[in-house]
C-alpha positions in Angstrom: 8.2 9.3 -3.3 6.8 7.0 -0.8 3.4 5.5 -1.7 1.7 4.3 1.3 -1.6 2.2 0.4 -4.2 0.6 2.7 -6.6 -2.2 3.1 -9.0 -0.2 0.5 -6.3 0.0 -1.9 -5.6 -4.0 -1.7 -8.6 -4.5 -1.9 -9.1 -2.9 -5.3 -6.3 -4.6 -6.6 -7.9 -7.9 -5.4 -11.0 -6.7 -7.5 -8.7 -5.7 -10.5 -6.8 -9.0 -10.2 -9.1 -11.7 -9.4 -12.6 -10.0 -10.8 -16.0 -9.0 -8.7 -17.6 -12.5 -8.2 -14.3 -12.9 -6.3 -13.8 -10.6 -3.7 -14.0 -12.4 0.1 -11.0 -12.4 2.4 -10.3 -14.9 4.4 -8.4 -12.9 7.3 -8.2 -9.4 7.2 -6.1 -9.4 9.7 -3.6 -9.9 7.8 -4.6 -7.2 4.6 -3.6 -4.9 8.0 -0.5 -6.3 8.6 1.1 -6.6 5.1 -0.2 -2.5 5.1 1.5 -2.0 8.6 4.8 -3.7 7.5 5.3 -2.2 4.0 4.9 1.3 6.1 8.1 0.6 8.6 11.1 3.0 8.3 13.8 0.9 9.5 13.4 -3.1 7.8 16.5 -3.3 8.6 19.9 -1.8 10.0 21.7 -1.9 6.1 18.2 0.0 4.7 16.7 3.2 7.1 14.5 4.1 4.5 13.1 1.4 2.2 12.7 1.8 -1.5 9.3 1.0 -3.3 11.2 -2.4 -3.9 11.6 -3.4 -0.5 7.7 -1.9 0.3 6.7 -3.5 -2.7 7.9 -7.2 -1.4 6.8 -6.6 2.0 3.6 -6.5 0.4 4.0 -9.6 -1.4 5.6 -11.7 1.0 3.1 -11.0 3.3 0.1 -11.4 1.7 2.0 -15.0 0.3 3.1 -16.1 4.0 -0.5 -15.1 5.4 -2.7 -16.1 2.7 -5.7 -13.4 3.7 -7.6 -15.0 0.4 -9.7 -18.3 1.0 -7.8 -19.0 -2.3 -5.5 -17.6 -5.1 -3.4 -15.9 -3.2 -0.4 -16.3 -5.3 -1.7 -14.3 -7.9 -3.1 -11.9 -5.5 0.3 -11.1 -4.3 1.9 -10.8 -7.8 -0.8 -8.4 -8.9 -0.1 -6.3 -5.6 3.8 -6.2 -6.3 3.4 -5.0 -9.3 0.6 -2.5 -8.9 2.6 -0.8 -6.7 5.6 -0.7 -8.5 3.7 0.5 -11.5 2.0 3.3 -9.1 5.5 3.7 -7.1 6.3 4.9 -10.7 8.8 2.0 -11.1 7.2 -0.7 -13.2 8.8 -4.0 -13.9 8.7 -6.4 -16.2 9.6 -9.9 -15.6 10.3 -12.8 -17.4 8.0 -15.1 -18.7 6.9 -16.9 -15.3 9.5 -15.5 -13.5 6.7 -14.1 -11.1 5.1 -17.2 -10.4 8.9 -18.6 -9.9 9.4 -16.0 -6.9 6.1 -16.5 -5.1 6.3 -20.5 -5.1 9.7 -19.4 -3.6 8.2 -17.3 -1.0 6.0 -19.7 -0.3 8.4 -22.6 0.2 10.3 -20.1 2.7 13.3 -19.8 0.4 13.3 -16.2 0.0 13.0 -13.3 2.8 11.9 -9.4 1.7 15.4 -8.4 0.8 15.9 -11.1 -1.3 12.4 -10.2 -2.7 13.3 -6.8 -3.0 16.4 -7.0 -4.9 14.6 -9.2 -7.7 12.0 -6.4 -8.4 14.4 -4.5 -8.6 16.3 -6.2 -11.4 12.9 -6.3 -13.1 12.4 -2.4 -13.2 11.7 -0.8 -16.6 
C-alpha cells in the first residue's frame, strides 16, 4: 500500500505535533515539495518503487533541509516520519533520542534519503 498525503495532511500533523497556538508556516512552498518528492516513482535507479521507508524520509528530510516552520522544525519532521509510518501501517520505535540523533544528522548534511530510509527501517515494529 502506498499512502500518498498532502499539504492538509502535514498540516494536521503539524497541529498534532506542535499544538493549535502553533500552527504558521514559514514557506509553504516547501510543505508542496516534500508532498511532490515523497510521491516520485523512481528515487533512484537501485529502488523503482519506494517503500513507506524511503516516502517516509523524503518527508523528513525535506521538511528538515527546507525548514517550512518559522521554528521547530526538527520536531516537525520527526512527528511526520513517524505518522506516516504509523499510518503506512509500519510503525517504528526508536531508541531513546535516536530520532533527534538522525535529524541533527540531516540537518548537518551527513545523511541523504536512503541513508534515512534504511534507519526507519531498522526501527519498524
Amino acid at each position: 500500500m502506498h499512502l500518498y498525503v498532502d499539504v492538509s495532511w502535514l498540516l494536521d500533523v503539524q497541529e498534532a505535533a506542535l499544538g493549535t497556538d502553533d500552527m504558521s508556516v514559514a514557506d509553504y512552498s516547501a510543505l508542496v515539495a516534500a508532498v511532490a518528492r515523497h510521491k516520485t516513482k523512481l528515487p533512484s535507479l537501485q529502488a523503482a518503487d519506494p517503500d513507506a521507508a524511503w516516502r517516509a524520509a523524503a518527508l523528513m528530510h525535506t521538511i528538515v533541509r527546507l525548514e517550512p516552520l518559522p521554528h521547530r522544525n526538527s520536531l516537525f519532521a520527526a512527528f511526520v516520519a513517524a505518522q506516516y509510518m504509523d499510518q503506512s501501517g509500519e510503525g517504528i520505535d526508536p531508541p531513546y533520542g535516536a530520532l533527534s540523533d538522525l535529524v541533527r544528522k540531516i540537518r548537518d548534511s551527513a545523511l541523504r534519503v536512503p541513508a534515512v530510509a534504511d534507519q526507519l527501517r531498522a526501527w519498524r515494529l
